[in-house]
ROBA-42367 format. One record per residue (C-alpha): residue number from 1; residue in one letter; x, y negated, z negated. Coordinates in Angstrom, 1 decimal. Last residue first. Example, Ala and Ser with C-alpha at 12.3 -4.5 7.8 and 13.67 -1.06 7.14 Angstrom:
BEGIN
<node resi="2" resn="s" east="13.7" north="1.1" up="-7.1"/>
<node resi="1" resn="a" east="12.3" north="4.5" up="-7.8"/>
//
This chain:
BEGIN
<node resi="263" resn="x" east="100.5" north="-120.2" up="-136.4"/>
<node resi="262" resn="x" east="103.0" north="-120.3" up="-133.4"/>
<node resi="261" resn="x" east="101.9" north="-123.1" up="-131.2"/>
<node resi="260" resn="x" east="102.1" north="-122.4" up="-127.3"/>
<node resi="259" resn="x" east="102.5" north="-124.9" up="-124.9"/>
<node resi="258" resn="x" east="104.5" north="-122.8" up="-121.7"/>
<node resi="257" resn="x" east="107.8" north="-124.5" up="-123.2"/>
<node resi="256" resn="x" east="107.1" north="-123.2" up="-126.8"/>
<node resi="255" resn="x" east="106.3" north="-119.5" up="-124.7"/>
<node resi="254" resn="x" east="109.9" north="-119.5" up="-123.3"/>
<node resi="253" resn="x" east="111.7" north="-120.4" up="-126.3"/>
<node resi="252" resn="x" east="110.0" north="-117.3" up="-128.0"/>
<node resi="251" resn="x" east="110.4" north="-114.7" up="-125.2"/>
<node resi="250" resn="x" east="113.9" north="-115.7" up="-125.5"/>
<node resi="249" resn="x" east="113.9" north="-115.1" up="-129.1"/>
<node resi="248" resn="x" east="112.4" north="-111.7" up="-129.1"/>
<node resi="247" resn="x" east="114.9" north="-111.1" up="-126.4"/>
<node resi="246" resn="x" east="117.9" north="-112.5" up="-128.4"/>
<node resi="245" resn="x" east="116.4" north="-110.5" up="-131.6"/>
<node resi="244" resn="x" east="116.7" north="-107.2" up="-130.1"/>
<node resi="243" resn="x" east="119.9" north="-107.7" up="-129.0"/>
<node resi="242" resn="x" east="120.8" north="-108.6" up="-132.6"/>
<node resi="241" resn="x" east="119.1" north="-105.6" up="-134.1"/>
<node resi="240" resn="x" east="120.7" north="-103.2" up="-131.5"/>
<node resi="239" resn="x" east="124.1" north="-104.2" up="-132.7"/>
<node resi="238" resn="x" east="125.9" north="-100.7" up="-131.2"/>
<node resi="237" resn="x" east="125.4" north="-102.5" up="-128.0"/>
<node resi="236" resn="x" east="123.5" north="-100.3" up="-125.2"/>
<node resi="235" resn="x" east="125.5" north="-99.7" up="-122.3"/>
<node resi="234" resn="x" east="125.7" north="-96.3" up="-121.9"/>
<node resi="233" resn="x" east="121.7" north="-96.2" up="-122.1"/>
<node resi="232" resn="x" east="122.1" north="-98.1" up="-118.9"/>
<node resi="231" resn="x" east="120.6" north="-101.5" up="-119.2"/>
<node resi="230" resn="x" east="117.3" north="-103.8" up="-119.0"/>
<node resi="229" resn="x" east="116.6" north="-107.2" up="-120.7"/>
<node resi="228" resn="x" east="112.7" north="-107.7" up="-120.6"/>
<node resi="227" resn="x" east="110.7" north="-110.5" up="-120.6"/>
<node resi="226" resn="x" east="106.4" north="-110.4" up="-121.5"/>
<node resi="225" resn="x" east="103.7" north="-111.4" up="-119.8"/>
<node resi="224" resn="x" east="100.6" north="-114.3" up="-120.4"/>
<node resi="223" resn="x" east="100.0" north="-113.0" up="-124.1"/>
<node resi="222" resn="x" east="96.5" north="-112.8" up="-125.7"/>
<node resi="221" resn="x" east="97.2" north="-114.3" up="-129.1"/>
<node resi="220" resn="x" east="95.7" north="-117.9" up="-127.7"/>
<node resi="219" resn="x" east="96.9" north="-121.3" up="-129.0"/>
<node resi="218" resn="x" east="98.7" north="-122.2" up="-125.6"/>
<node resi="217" resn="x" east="100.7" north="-119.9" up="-123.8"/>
<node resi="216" resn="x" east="102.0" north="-116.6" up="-125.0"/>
<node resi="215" resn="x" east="104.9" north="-114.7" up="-123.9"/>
<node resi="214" resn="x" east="106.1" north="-111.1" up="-125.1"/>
<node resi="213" resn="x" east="109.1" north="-108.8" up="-126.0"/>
<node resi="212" resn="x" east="111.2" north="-106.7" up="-124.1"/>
<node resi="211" resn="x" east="114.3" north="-104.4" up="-124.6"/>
<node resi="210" resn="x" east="115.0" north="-101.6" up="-122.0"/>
<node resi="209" resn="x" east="116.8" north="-98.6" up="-121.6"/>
<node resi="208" resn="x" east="117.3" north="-96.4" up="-118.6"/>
<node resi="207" resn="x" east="119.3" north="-93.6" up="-118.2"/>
<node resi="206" resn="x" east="116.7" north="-91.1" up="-116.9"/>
<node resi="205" resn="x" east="113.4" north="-93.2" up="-115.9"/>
<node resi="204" resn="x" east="110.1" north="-94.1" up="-116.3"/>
<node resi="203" resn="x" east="110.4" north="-93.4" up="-120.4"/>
<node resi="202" resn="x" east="114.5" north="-93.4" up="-120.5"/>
<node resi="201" resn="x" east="114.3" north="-95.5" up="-123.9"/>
<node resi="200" resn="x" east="111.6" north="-98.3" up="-123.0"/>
<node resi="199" resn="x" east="111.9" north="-100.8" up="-125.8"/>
<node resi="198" resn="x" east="108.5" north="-102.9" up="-127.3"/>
<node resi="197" resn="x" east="109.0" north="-106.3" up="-129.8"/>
<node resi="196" resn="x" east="106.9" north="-108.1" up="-131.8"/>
<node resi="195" resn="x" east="106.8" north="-105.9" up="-134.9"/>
<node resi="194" resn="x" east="103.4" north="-105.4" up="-135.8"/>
<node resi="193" resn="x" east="102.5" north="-105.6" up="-132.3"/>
<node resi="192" resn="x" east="105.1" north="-103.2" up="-130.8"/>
<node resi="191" resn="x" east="104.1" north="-100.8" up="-133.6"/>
<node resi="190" resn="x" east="100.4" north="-100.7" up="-133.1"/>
<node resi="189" resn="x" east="100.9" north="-100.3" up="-129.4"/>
<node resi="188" resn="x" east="103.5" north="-97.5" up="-130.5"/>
<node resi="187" resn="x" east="100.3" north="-95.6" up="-131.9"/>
<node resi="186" resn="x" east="97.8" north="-96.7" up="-129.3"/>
<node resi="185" resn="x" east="100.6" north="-95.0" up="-125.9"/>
<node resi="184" resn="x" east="101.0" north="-91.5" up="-128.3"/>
<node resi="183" resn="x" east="96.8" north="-91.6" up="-128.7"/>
<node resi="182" resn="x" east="96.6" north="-92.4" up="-124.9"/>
<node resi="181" resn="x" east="98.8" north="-89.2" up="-124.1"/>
<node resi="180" resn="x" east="101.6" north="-88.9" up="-121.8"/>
<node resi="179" resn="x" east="104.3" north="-91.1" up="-122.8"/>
<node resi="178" resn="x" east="107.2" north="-90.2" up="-121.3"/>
<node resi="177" resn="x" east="110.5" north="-89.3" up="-123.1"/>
<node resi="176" resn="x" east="111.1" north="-86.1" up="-121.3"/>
<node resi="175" resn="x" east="110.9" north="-87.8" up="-118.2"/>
<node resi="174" resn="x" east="108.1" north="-89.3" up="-115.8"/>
<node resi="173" resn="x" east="105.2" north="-87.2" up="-116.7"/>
<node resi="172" resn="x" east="101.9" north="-88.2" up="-115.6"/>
<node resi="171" resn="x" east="99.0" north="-89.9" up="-118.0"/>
<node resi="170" resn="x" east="97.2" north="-91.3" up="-115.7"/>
<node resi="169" resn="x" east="96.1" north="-94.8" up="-116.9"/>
<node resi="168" resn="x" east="92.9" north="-96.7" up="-115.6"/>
<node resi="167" resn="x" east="91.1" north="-96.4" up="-118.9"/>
<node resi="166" resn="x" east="93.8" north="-97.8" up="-120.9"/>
<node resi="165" resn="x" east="93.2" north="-101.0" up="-118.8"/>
<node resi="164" resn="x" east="89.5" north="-101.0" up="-120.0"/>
<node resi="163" resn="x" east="90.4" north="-100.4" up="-123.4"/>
<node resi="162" resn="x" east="93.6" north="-103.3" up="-123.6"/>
<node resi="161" resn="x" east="90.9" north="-105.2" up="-121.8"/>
<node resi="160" resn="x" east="88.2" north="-104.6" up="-124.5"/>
<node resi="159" resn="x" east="90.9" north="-104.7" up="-127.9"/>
<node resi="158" resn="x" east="92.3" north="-108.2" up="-126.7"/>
<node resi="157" resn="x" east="95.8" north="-107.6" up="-124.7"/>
<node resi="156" resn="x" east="98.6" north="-108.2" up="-126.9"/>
<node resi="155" resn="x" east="99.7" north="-104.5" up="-127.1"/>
<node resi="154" resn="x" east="98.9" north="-104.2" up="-123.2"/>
<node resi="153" resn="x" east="101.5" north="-106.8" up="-122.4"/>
<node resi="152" resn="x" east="104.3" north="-105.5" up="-124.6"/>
<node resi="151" resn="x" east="103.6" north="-102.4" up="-123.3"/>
<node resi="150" resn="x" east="103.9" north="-103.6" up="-120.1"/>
<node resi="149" resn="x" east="107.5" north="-105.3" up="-120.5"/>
<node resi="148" resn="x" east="109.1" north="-102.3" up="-122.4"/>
<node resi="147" resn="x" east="107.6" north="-100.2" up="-119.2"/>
<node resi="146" resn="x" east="106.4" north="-96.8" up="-118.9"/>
<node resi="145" resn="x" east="102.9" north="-97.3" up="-120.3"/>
<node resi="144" resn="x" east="102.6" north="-100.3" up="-117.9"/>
<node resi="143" resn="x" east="103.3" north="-98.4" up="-114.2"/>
<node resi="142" resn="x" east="105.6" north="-100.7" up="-112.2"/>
<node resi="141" resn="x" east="105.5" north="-103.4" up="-110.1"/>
<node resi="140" resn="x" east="107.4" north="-105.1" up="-107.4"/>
<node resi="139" resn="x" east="107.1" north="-108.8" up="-106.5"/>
<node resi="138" resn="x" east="110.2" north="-109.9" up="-107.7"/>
<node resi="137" resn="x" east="112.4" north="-106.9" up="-107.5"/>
<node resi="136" resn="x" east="111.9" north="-103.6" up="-109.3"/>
<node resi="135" resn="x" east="114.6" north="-102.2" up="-111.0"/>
<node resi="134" resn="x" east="117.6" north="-100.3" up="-108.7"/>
<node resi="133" resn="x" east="120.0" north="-98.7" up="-111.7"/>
<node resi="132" resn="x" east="122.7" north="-100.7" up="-112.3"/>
<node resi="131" resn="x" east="125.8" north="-102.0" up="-111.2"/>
<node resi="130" resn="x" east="127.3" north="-105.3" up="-112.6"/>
<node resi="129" resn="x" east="127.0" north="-109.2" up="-111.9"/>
<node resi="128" resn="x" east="123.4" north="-108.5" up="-113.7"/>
<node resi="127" resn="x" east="120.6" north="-109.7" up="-111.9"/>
<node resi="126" resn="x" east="118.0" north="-112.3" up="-112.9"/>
<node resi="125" resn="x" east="114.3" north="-111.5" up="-112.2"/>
<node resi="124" resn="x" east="111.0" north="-113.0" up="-112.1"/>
<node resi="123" resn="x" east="107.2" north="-112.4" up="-111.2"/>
<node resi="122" resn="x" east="107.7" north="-109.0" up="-111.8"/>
<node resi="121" resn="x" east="104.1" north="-107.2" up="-111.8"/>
<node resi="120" resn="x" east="102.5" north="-105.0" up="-113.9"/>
<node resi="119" resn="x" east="100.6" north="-101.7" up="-114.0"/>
<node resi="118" resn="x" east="97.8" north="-99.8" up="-115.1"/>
<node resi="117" resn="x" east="95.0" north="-102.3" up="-113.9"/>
<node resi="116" resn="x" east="94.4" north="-106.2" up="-115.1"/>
<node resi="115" resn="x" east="97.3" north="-107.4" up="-113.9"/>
<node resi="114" resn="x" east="99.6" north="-108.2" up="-116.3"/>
<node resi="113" resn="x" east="103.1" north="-110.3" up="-115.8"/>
<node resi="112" resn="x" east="106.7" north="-109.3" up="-116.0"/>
<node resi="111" resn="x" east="109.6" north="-111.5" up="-116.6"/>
<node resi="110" resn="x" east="113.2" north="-109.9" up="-115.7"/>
<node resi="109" resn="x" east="116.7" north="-109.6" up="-116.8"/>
<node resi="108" resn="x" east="119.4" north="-107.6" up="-115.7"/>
<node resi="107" resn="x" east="122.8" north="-107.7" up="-117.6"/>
<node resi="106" resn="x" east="125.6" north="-109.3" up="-118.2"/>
<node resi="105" resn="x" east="125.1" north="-109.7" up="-121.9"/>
<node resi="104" resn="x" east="125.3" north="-113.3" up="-122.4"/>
<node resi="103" resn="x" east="124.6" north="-114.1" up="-119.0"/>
<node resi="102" resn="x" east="121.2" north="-112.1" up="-118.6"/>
<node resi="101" resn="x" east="119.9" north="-114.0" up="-122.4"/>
<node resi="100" resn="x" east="121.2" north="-117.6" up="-120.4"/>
<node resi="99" resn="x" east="119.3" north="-116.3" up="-117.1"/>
<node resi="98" resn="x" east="116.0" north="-115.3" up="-118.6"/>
<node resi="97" resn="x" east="116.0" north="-118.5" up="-120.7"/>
<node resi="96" resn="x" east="116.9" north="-120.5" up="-117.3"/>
<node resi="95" resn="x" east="114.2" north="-118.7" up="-115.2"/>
<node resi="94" resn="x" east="111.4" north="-118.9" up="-118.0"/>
<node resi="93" resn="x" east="109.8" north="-122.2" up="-116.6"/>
<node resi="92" resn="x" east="110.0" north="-121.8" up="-113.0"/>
<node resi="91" resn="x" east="108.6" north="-118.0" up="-113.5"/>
<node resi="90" resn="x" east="105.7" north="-119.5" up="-115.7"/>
<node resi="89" resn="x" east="105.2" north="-122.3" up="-113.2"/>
<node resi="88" resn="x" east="104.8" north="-119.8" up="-110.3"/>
<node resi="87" resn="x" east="103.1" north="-117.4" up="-112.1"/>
<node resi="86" resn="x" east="100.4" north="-120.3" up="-112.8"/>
<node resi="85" resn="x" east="100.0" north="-121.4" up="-109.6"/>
<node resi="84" resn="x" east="99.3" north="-117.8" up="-108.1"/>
<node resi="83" resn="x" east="96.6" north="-117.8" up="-110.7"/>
<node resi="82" resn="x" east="95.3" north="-121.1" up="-109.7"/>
<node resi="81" resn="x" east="95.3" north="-119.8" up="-106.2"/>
<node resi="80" resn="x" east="93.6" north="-116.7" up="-106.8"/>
<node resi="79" resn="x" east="90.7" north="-118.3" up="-109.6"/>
<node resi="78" resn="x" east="90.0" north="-121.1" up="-106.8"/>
<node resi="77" resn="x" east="89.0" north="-118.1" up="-104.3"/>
<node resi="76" resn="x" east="87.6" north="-116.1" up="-106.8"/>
<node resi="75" resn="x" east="85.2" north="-119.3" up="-107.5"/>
<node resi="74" resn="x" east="83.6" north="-119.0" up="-103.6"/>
<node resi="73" resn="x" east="85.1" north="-120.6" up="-100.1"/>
<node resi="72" resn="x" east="82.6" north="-122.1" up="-98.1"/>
<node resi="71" resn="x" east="79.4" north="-121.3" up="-96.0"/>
<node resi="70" resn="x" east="76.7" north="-122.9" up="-94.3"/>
<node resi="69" resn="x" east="73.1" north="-122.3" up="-95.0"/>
<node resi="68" resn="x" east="72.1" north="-126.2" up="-95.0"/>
<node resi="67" resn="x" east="70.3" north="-126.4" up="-98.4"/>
<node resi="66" resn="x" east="71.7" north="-123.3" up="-100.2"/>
<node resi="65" resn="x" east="75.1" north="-123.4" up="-99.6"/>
<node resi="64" resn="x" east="76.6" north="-120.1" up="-99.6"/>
<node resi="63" resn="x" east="79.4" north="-118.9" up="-101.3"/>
<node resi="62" resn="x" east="82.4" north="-116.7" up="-100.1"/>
<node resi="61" resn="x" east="85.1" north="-115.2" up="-102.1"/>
<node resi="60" resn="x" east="82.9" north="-113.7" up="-105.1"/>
<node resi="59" resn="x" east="82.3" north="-110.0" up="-104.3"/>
<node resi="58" resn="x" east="79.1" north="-110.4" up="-103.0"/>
<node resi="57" resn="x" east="79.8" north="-113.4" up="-101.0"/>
<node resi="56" resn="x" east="83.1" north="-111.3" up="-99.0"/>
<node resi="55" resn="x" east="80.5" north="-108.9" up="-98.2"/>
<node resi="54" resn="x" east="77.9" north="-111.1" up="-96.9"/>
<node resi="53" resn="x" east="80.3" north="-113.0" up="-94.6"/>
<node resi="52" resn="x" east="81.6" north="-109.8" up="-93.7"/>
<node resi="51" resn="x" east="78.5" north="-108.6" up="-92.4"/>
<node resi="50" resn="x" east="77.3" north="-111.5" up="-91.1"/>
<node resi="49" resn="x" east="80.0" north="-112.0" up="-88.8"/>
<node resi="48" resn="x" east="80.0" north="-108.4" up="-87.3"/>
<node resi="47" resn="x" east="76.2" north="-108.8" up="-86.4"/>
<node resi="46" resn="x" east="77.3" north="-112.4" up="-84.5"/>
<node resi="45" resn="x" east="80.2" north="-110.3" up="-82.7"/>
<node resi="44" resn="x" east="83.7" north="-111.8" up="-83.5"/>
<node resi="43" resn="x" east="85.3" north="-114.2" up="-80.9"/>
<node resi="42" resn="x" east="86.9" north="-115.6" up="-84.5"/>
<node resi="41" resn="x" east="86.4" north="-119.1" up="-83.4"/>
<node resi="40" resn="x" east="82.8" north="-117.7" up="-82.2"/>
<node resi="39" resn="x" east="82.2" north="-115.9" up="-84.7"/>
<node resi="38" resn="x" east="82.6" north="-118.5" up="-87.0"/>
<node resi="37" resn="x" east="81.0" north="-121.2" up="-85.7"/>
<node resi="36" resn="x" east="77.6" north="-119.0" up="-85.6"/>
<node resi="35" resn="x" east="77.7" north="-118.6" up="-88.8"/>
<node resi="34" resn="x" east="78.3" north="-122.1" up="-89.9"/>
<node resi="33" resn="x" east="81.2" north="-123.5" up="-91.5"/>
<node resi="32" resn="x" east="81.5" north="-125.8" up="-94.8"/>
<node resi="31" resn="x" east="85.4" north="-126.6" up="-95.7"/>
<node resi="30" resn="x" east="86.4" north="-127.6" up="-92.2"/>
<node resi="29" resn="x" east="88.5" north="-130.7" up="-92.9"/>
<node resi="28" resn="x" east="90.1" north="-129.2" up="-96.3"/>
<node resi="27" resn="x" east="90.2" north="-125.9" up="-94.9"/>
<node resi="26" resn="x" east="88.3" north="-122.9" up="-94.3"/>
<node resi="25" resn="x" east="89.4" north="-120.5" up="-91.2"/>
<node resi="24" resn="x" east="91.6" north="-118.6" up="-93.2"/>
<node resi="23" resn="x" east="88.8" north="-117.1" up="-95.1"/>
<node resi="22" resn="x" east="87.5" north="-115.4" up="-92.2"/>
<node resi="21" resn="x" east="90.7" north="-114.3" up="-90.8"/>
<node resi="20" resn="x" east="91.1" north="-112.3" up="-93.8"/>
<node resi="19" resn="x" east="87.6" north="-110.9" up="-93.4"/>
<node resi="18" resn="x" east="88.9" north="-109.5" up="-90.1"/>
<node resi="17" resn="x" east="92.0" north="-108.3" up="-91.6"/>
<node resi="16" resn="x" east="90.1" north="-106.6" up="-93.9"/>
<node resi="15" resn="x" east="88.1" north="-104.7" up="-91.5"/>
<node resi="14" resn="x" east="91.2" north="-103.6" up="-89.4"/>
<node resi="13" resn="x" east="92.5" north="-101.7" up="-92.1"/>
<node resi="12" resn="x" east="96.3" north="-101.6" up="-91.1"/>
<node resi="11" resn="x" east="98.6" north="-98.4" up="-90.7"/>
<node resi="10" resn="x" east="98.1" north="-98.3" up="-86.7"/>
<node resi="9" resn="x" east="99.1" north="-102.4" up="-86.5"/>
<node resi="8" resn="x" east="102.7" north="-102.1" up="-88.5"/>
<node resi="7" resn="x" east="103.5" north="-105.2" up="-89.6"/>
<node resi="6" resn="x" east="107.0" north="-106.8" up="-89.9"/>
<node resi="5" resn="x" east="108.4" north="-107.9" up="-92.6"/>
<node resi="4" resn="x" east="110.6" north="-105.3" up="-93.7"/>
<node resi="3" resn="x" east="111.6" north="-103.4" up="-91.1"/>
<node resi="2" resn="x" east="109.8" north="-100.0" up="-90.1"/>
<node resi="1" resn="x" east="111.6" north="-96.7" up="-91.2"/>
//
């Protein structure tokens, strides 16, 4: 097993870590670079260059300027980084919320965000001062029809994402409790909107059980990820209602800080 951290050469595409290097060679002094400069602070072949360069325009990373022929970083560029600003700021803002709703049950807590395939990624996570079962750490993800957090997501997704995400799904077999049909995954989509709220009851995994609800910012109904309070099925309170109504409500607080106006 390799340590965390640390790289192993054989297992990595060496044409992405070219264009990588690409990209890392703009900055606020050098935003506009030739060609030719960059092969040769790359000590790349001239042939080799040009590829990339095109590849990395046609998918939206690298722009060209028109009058001089030099490049610079594209929109997808600016779209990443605002992106990775706005987890950051939605994980600052629910920490506290997602740490009050973990303390008052000692459990795990975590805020999940979409990303635009079949799963989702924590951005977020409190743990319990208990055992549990291992739930993905910040930066893991999971599949989103197994997941209180991605259903949440995908029932607040407008009806063309929600269909393009669906699209990506395989429907595999987890547990007994799996989803494994789309029309099983629309009908508790309906449900989870009507009512605000998604659970995952041993759906990924045996003796699991999970409450989430989701986030909105600003005016929009399409929601920006969804919390989750997770537990054994041991553990669940008898007053379901009220636990469901702390996460709907921490979900709440979370999205009046983020901006957004319930109508």
């Amino acid at each position: 097993m390799r340590e965390a951290g640390i790289s192993n050469q054989k297992y990595l595409n060496q044409s992405i870590v070219k264009a990588a290097a690409v990209l890392d060679l703009f900055t606020l002094e050098q935003y506009e670079l030739g060609i030719s400069t960059i092969a040769a602070q790359l000590d790349m072949p001239g042939s080799t260059t040009h590829r990339i360069l095109n590849t990395l325009e046609s998918v939206g990373y690298i722009s060209q300027n028109a009058e001089n022929g030099k490049y610079r970083l594209g929109l997808k560029c600016f779209v990443l980084g605002n992106r990775v600003r706005l987890y950051n700021e939605l994980a600052s803002v629910a920490k506290p919320y997602l740490t009050e709703l973990s303390q008052r049950y000692n459990e795990t807590t975590n805020l999940s965000v979409g990303t635009g395939t079949d799963e989702i990624l924590c951005i977020s996570k409190i743990n319990a001062n208990r055992s549990f079962f291992a739930t993905p750490n910040v930066g893991g993800t999971r599949k989103i029809q197994i997941t209180a957090c991605g259903k949440c997501i995908l029932a607040f997704q407008t009806p063309t994402e929600q269909k393009h995400i669906i699209s990506q799904i395989k429907f595999e077999r987890f547990t007994p409790n799996t989803i494994v049909t789309e029309q099983q995954l629309r009908e508790q989509l309906e449900v989870i909107r009507r009512d605000g709220y998604a659970m995952e009851n041993e759906e990924g995994e045996m003796g699991l059980f999970c409450c989430g609800a989701p986030v909105f910012s600003g005016r929009g109904d399409v929601c920006s990820g969804a919390v989750s309070i997770s537990m054994p099925v041991n553990r669940v309170p008898a007053s379901l209602d009220i636990l469901i109504a702390d996460v709907k409500n921490t979900a709440r607080q979370i999205s009046r800080e983020l901006g957004y106006i319930e109508m």
